[in-house]
C-alpha positions as CSV (number, residue, x, y, z in Angstrom):
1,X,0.0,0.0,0.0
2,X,1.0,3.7,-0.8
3,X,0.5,6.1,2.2
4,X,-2.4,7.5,0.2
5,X,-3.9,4.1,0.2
6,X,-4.6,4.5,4.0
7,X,-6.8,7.5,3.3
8,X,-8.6,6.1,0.4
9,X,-9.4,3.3,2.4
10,X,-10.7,5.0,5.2
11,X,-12.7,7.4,2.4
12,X,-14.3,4.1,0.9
13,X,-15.6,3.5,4.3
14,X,-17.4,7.0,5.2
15,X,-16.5,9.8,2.7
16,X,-18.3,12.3,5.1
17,X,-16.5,10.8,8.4
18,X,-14.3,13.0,10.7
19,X,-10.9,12.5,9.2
20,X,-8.5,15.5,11.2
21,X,-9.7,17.6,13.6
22,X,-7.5,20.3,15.4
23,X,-8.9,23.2,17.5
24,X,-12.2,21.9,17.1
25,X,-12.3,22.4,13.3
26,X,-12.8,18.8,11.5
27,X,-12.3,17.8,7.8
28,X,-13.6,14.8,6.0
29,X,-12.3,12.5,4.3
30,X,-13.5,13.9,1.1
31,X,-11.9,17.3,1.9
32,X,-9.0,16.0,3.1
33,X,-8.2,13.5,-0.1
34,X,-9.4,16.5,-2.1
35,X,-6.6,19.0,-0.7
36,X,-4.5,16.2,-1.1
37,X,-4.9,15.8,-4.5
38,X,-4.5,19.7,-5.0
39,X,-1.2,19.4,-3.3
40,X,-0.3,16.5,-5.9
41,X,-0.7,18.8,-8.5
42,X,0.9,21.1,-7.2
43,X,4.2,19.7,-6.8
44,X,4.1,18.0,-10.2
45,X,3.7,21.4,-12.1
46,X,6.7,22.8,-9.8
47,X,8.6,19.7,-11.3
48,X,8.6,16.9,-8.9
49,X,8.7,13.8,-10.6
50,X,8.1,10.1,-9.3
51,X,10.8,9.4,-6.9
52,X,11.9,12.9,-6.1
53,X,11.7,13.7,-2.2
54,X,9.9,16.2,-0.2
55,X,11.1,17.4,2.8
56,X,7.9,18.7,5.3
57,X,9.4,21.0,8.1
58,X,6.3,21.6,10.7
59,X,4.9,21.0,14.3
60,X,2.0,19.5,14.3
61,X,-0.5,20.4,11.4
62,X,-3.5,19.0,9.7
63,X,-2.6,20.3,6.4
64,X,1.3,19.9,6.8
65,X,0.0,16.1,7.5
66,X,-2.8,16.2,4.5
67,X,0.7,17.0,2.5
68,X,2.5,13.4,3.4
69,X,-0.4,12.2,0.9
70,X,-0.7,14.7,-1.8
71,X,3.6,13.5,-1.6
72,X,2.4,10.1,-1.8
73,X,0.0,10.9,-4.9
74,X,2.4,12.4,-6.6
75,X,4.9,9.3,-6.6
76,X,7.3,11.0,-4.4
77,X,9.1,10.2,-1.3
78,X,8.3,11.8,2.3
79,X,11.0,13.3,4.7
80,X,9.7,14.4,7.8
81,X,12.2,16.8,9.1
82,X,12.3,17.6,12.7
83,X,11.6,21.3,13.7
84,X,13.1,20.9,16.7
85,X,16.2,19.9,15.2
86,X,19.5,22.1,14.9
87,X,19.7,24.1,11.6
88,X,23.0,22.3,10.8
89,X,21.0,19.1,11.6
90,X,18.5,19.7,9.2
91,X,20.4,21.4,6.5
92,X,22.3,18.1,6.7
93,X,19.7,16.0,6.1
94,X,17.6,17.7,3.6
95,X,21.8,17.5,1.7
96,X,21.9,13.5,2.3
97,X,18.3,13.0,1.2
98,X,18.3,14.9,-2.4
99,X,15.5,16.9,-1.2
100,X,14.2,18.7,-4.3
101,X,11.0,20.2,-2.3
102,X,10.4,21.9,0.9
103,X,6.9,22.5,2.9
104,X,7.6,24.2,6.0
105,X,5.6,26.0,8.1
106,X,6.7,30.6,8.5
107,X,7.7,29.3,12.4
108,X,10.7,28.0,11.1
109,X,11.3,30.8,8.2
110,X,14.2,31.5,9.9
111,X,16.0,28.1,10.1
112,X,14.9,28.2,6.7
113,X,17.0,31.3,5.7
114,X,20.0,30.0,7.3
115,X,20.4,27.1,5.3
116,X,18.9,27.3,1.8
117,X,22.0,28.6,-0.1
118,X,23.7,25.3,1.1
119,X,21.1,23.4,-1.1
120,X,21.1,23.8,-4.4
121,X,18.8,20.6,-5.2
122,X,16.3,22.7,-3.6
123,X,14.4,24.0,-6.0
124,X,10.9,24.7,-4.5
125,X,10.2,26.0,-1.3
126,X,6.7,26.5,-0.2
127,X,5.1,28.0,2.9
128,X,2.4,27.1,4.9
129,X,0.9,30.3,6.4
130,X,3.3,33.4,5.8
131,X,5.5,34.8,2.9
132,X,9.1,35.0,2.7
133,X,11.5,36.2,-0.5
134,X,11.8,33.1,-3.3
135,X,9.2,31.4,-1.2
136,X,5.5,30.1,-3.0
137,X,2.7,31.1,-0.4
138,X,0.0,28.2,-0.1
139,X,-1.9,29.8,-2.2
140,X,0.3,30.4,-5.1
141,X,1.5,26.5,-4.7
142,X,-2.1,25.5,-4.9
143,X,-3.5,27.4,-7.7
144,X,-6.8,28.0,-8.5
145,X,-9.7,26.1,-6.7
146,X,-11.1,24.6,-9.8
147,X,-7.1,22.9,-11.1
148,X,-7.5,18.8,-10.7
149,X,-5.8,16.8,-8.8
150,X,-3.7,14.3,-10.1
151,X,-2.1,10.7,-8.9
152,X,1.2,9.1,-10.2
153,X,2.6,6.0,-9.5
154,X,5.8,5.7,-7.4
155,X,8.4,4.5,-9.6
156,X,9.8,2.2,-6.5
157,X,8.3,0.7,-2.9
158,X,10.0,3.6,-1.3
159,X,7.6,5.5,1.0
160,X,9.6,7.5,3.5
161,X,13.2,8.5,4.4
162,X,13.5,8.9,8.1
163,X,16.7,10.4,10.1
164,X,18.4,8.7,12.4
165,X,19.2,11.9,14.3
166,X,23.2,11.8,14.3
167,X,23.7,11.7,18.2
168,X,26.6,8.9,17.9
169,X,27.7,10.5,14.9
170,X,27.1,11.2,11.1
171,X,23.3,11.2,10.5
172,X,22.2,8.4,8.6
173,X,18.3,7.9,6.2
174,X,16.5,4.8,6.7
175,X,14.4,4.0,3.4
176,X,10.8,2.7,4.9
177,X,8.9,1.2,1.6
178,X,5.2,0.8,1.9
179,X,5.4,-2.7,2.6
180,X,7.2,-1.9,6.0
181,X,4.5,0.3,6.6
182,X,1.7,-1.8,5.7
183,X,3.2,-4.9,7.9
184,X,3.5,-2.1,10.6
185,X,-0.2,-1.3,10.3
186,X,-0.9,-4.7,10.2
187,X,0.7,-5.7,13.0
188,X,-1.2,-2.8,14.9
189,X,-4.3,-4.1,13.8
190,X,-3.7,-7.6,14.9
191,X,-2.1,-7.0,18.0
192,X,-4.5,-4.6,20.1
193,X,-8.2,-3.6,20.4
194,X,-10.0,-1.8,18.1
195,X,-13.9,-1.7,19.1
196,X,-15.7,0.4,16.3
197,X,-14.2,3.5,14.7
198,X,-11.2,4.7,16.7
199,X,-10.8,8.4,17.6
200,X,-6.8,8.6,17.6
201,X,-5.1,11.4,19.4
202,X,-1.7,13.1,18.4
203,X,0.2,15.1,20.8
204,X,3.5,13.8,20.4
205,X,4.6,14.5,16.9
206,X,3.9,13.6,13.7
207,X,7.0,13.1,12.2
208,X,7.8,10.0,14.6
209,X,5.8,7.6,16.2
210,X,3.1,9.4,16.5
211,X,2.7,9.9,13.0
212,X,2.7,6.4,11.4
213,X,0.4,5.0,14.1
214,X,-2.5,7.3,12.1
215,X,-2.1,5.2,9.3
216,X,-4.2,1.9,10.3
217,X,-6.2,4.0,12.2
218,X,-7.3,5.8,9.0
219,X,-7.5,2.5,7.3
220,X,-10.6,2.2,9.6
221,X,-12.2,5.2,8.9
222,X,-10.8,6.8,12.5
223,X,-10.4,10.1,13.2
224,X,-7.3,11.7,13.6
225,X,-7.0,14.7,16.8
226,X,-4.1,16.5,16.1
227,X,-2.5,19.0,19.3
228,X,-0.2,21.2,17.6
229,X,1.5,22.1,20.9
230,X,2.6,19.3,23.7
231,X,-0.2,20.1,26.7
232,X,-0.7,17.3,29.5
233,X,-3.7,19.2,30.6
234,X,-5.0,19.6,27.3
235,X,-4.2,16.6,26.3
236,X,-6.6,15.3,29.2
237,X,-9.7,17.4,28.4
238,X,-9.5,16.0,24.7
239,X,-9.9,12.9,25.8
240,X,-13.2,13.1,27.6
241,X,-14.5,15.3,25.1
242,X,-13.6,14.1,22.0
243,X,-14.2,10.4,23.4
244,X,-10.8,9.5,22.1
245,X,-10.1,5.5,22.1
246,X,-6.5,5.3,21.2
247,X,-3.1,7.7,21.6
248,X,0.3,7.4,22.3
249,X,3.3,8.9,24.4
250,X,6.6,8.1,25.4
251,X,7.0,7.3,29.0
252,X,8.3,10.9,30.2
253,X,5.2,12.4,29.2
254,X,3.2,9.5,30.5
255,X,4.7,10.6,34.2
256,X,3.9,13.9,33.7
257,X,-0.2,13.0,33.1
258,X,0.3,11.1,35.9
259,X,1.5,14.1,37.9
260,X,-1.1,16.1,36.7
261,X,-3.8,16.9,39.2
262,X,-6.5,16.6,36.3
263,X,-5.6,13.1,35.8
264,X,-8.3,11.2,38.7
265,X,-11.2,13.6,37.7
266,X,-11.3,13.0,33.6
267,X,-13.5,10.9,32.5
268,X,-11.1,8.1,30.6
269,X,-13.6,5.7,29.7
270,X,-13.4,5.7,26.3
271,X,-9.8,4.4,26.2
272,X,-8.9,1.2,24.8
273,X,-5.2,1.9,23.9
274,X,-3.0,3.7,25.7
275,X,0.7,2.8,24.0
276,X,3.5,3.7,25.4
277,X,7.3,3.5,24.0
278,X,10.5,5.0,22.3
279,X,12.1,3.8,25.5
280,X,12.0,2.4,29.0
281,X,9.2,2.6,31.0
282,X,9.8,2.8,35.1
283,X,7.8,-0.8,35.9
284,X,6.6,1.2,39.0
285,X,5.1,4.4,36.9
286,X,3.9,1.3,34.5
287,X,1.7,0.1,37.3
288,X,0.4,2.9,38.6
289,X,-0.7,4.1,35.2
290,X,-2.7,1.0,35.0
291,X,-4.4,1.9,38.2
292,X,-5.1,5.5,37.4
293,X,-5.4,5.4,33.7
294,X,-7.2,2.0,33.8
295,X,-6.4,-1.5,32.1
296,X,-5.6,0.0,28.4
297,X,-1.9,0.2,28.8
298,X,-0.5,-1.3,25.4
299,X,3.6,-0.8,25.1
300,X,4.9,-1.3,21.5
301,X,8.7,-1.8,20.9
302,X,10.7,-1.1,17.5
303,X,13.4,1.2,15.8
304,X,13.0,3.7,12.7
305,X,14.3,1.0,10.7
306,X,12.0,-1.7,12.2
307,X,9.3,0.8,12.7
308,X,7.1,0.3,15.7
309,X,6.0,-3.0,16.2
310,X,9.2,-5.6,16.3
311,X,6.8,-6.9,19.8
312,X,3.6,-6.2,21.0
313,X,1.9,-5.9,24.8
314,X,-1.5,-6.1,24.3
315,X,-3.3,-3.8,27.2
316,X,-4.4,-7.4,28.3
317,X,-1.1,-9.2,28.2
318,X,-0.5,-6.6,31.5
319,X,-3.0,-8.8,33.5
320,X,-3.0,-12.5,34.5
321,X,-5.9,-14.6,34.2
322,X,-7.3,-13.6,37.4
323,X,-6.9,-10.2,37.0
324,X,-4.0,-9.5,38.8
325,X,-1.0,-7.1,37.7
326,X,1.3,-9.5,35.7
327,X,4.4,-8.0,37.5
328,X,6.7,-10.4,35.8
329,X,5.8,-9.2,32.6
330,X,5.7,-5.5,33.0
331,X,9.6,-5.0,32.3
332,X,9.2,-7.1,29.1
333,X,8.9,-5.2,25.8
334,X,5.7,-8.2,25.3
335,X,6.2,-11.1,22.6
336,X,7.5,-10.3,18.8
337,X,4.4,-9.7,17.1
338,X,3.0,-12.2,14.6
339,X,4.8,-10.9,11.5
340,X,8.8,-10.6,12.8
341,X,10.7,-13.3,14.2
342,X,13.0,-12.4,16.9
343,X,16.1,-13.9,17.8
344,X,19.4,-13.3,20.1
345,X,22.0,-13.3,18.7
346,X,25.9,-13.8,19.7
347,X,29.1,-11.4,18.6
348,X,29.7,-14.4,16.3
349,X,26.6,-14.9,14.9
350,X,25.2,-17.8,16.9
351,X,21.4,-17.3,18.0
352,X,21.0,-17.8,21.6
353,X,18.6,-20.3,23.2
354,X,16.0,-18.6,25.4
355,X,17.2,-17.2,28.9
356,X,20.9,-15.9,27.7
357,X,21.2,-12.2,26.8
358,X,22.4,-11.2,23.6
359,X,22.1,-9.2,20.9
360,X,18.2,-8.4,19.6
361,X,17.9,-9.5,15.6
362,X,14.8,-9.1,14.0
363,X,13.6,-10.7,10.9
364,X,10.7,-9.3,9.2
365,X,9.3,-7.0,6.1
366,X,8.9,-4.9,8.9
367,X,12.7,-4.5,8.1
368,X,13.7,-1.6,6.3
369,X,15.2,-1.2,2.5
370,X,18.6,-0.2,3.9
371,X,20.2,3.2,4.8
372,X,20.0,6.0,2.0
373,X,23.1,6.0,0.3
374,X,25.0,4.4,2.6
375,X,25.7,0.6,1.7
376,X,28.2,0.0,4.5
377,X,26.5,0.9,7.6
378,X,23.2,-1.2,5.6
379,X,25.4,-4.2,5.7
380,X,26.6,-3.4,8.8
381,X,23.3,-3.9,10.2
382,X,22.1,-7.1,8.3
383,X,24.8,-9.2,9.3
384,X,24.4,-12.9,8.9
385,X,20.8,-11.6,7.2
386,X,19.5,-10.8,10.2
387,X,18.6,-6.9,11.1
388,X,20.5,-5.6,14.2
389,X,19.1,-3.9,16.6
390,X,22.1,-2.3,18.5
391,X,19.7,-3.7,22.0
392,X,20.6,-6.7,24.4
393,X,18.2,-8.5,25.6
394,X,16.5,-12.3,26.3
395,X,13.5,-14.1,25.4
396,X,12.2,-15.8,28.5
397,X,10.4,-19.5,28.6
398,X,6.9,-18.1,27.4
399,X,8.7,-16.1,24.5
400,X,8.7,-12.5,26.2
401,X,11.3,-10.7,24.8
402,X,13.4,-8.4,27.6
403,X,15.5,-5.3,26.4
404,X,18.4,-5.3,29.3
405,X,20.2,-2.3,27.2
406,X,21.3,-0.5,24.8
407,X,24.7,-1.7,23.5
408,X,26.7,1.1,23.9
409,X,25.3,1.8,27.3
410,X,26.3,-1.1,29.1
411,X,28.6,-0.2,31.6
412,X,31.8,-2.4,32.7
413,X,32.3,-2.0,36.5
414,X,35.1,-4.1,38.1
415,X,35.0,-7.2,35.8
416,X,31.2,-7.3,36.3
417,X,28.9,-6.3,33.0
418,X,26.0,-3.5,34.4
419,X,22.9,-2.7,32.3
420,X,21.8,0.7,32.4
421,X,18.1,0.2,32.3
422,X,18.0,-2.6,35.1
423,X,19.6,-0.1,37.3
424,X,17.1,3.0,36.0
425,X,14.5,0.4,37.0
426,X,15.3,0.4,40.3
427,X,16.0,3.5,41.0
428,X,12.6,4.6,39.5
429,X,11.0,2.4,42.0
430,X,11.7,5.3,44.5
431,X,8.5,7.2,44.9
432,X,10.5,10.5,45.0
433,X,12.1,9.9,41.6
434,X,10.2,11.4,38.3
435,X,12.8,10.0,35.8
436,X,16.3,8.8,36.0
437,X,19.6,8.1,33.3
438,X,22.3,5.8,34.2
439,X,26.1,5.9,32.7
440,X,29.2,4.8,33.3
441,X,32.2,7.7,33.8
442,X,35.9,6.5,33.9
443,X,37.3,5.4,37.3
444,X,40.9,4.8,38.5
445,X,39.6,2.1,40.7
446,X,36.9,0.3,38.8
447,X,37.5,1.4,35.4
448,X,33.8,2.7,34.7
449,X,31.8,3.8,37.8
450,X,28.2,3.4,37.7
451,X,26.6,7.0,37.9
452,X,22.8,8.1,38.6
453,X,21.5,11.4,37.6
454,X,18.0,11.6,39.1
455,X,15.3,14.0,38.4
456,X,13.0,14.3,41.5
457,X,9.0,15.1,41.6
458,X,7.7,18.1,42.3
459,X,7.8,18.8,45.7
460,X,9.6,15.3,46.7
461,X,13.0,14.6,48.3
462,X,15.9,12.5,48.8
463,X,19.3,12.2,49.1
464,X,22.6,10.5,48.2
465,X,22.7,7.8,50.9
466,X,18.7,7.5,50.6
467,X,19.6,6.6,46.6
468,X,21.9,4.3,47.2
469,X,20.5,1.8,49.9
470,X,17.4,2.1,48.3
471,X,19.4,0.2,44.9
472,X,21.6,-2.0,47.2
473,X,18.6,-3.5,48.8
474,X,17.4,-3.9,45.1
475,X,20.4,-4.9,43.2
476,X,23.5,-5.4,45.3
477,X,26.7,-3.3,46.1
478,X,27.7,-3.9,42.5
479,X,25.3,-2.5,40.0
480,X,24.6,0.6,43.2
481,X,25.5,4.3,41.8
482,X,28.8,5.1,43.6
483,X,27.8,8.6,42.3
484,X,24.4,10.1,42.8
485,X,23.6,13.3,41.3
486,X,20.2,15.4,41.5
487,X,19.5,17.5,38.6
488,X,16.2,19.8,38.0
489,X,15.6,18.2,34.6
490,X,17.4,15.8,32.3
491,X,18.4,16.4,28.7
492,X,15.9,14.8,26.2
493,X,15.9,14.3,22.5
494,X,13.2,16.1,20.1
495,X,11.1,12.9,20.6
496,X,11.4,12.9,24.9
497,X,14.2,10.7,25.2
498,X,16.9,11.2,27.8
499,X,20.2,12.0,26.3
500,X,22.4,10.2,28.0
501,X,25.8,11.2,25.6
502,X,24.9,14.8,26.7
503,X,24.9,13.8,30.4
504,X,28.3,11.8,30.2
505,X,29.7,14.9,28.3
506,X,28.3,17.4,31.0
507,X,29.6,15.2,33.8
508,X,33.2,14.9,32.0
509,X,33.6,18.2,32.1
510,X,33.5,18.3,35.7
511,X,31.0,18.7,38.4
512,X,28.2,20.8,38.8
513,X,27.3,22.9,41.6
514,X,24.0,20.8,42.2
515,X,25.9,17.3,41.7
516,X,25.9,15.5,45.2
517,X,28.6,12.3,45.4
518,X,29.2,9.2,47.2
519,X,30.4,5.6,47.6
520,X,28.6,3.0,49.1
C-alpha cells in the first residue's frame, strides 16, 4: 500500500467521516483527499517527478500532515524533518536525502533562511501560512480552486526516508517502503483492540511515532486529533470530550499526566489503547498508570528502521488470568508480534537459546530497505541476514522478549557487566524519583563507575545515601551508583528521550554545583 492508500481506504468506508480535527475544526475524508490531491498537483507542475523527495518542516499540522499524501499521490518520497532539530542538523539532512521540495511552516522561516543557499537541489520551497522572498505562499503552490488533482505511481516501494538523528555521529536515512508500513499497520491491527471506529489522538509529533500510528487507524475510517502544541492538561480534556479511544506517548510524558492533578477527575472511559514507548518505562510508573489510567496500557517496541512493532503488549497481556498485575511481565517489551521473528543473537553470529542475553535480531518486512546512500553501515546492520538492533536482551520460557540495554550503554564495573536500564529500573522504584539516566564515567579504581543522575518530583526529596540503599537493597553493592547526582531536569531528544551522551559529556567536564557524590 501507498500512504495514500490508507486515506482512500478510510474514504471508501465513510467519505463524510471525521478524518482530522485540530482546534475543534474537522475535515472529512472527502476534503481531506481532495486537498490532497490539489497538493499532488501542485508539486508535479513545480517539477517533482516520481521518486523525487519532499522534505515537510512543521509542528503538528492537519494540512502539513494532509501534505504526506498529496507526496504520496504524486509518486514521491516523504521526509519528515524535525523542527526541533539544529539548523545544521536539518540542513544536513535535507543535503543526504536529495530533497528537491520543501513544505515548512513561517515558524521556522528563519531556520529556513540559514540554510537554503547550502542546497542547491532545492528548487521549490513552499510556505504554509506566511510569505518569505523566493518562497510560494500556499496559495500560489495550490492554484486555482477549480485545477484537478492528479495521482502518479511511485516508480519504487520507497515510501519514507527517516533520520536517524546523528547523536553517535554522522546522521544516517532509513528508506521505509510501503510494505514496511503496511506490515507495521498490520501488525497494529492484529495486536491490540480496536472496538468500532477509533478516535486517535496526536500530541506527540507527527514526524515519529506518533505519526505512522494514524495510518491503520485511517484505514478504519478513525479520526485523527491533532495537538499542535505538547499540553498534559490539554491533552486530558481531549480525551473526555472528543471520546478518544486510542493515543500514544513516550513514557516521560506518561509521568507527567500522571503528575497532573487533572488526571483522577477525567473521564477516561473511552480508552482502549494507551501505548506507550521509544524507550524504557519505570515498571513502578507502569503500574500505577494501570491503576489510574485503567487497564488499556498497550507498550509497542521497535526502531525507525524496524518501525514500531518488532513486539507487541496487548493492554491485556499486562494482567493474568485472574486479574491480577502481571508484575513479571511489565519489564518485558511483550512477545514479537505475529509478522517478525526475533532472535538473540551472539558477537559471532550464533542465535541464543532462550534465557541468555544477547544481541536483539529481527527478521521481518517490517525491516527496512537499507540506509540511504549508505551501503556500509546497511550491511553493517544485516549481518548474517538478520537486522540488528544495536539492543541486548532475552527471550524468557513463554517467549517475552526483555530489552536489558542499549549496547553502547552497558557499563563495565570491576570485571562485572551493568545494564543501564535494570539499574534505571530500580531506581525509578523510589517514589520521589520522576525520571532517572544511568552511565558509566571513567574510574581509577573500577575502570567505569556506575553514575545516577536523578530527576525528583515536584515537591519530593531525597538524598545521596537514601539513593543508594534504596538500589543496594534492590540490586547489590555492585550494580549501586557510587555517584548520585540530583538535577532539575534531564536532557531529552526532540522525541522525549533522555540524552544520555549529553549527560556523560556534561559530567566529563566536571562537576556541577548541584551534583551530590558518594560511595557506598
Amino acid at each position: 500500500m501507498r500512504l495514500v492508500d490508507y486515506l482512500d481506504k478510510g474514504l471508501s468506508l465513510a467519505p463524510d467521516a471525521p478524518c482530522l480535527t485540530t482546534d475543534g475544526r474537522t475535515s472529512t475524508y472527502a476534503e481531506v483527499r481532495s486537498l490532497a490531491g490539489r497538493i499532488a498537483a501542485a508539486l508535479v507542475r513545480q517539477g517533482v517527478r516520481p521518486g523525487d523527495k519532499v522534505a515537510i518542516l512543521s509542528a503538528n499540522d492537519p494540512v502539513a500532515f494532509t501534505a504526506v499524501f498529496g507526496i504520496s499521490l504524486a509518486g514521491a518520497v516523504w521526509c519528515p524533518i524535525n523542527p526541533r532539530s539544529e539548523a545544521s542538523e536539518n540542513r544536513e539532512l535535507l543535503d543526504l536525502f536529495e530533497c528537491r521540495a520543501l513544505i515548512f511552516q513561517s515558524t521556522f522561516g528563519s531556520l529556513v533562511a540559514k540554510i537554503r543557499d547550502d542546497l542547491p537541489g532545492l528548487t521549490t520551497l513552499v510556505c504554509l501560512d506566511g510569505t518569505f522572498e523566493d518562497t510560494l505562499d500556499w496559495a500560489e503552490f495550490l492554484g486555482p480552486e477549480g485545477l484537478p488533482g492528479v495521482e502518479v505511481r511511485p516508480v519504487d516501494d520507497v515510501a519514507m526516508i527517516v533520520g536517524t538523528g546523528g547523536t553517535t555521529g554522522r546522521p544516517k536515512g532509513v528508506m521505509l517502503t510501503g510494505t514496511n508500513l503496511e506490515t507495521m499497520s498490520a501488525a497494529t491491527l492484529i495486536g491490540y483492540p480496536f472496538a468500532g471506529r477509533p478516535v486517535y489522538l496526536a500530541l506527540a509529533p507527527l514526524t515519529h511515532a506518533a505519526g505512522v500510528l494514524c495510518f491503520p487507524v485511517l484505514a478504519l475510517g478513525g479520526e485523527i486529533v491533532v495537538m499542535r502544541r505538547p499540553d498534559v492538561g490539554t491533552f486530558l480534556s481531549l480525551i473526555e470530550s472528543a471520546r478518544v479511544t486510542h493515543t500514544f506517548l513516550p513514557p516521560t510524558l506518561i509521568y507527567m499526566v500522571l503528575g497532573h492533578e487533572k488526571l483522577d477527575s477525567t473521564d477516561l472511559s473511552s480508552l482502549q489503547c494507551f501505548w506507550y514507548g521509544a524507550a524504557p518505562m519505570s515498571t513502578a510508573r507502569l503500574e500505577e498508570a494501570l491503576e489510574r489510567i485503567g487497564p488499556v496500557m498497550a507498550q509497542l517496541f521497535g526502531q525507525t528502521e524496524a518501525p514500531m512493532m518488532v513486539s507487541t503488549l496487548a493492554p491485556a497481556e499486562h494482567f493474568l488470568a485472574d486479574g491480577r498485575v502481571a508484575r513479571s511481565r511489565l519489564a518485558s517489551a511483550g512477545r514479537p508480534s505475529p509478522l517478525v521473528t526475533v532472535a538473540i543473537m551472539a558477537p559471532d553470529g550464533t542465535v541464543l537459546p532462550r534465557g541468555e542475553r544477547g544481541e536483539i535480531v529481527v527478521r521481518s518486512s517490517l525491516v527496512m530497505a537499507g540506509y540511504y546512500r549508505n551501503p556500509e553501515a546497511t550491511a553493517e546492520a544485516s549481518r548474517f541476514g538478520w537486522h540488528h538492533t544495536g539492543d541486548v536482551g532475552y527471550l524468557d520460557s513463554e517467549g517475552y522478549l526483555f530489552i536489558v540495554d542499549r549496547i553502547k550503554d552497558m557499563v563495565i564495573t570491576g570485571g562485572f557487566n551493568v545494564y543501564s536500564t535494570e539499574v534505571e529500573q530500580a531506581v525509578m522504584a523510589h517514589p520521589a524519583v520522576q525520571d532517572c539516566a544511568v552511565i558509566g564515567l571513567p574510574d581509577e579504581k573500577w575502570g567505569e563507575r556506575v553514575v545516577a543522575v536523578l530527576q525528583l518530583r515536584p515537591g519530593a526529596s531525597a538524598d545521596v545515601d537514601e539513593v543508594q540503599a534504596f538500589v543496594k537493597e534492590r540490586l547489590g553493592s555492585v550494580k549501586t551508583p557510587k555517584q548520585v547526582e540530583f538535577w532539575e531536569d534531564l536532557p531529552r531528544s526532540k522525541v522525549g528521550k533522555v540524552l544520555k551522551t549529553e549527560i556523560k559529556q556534561t559530567l566529563e567536564e566536571g562537576p556541577k554545583p548541584r551534583v551530590e557524590r558518594s560511595a557506598p
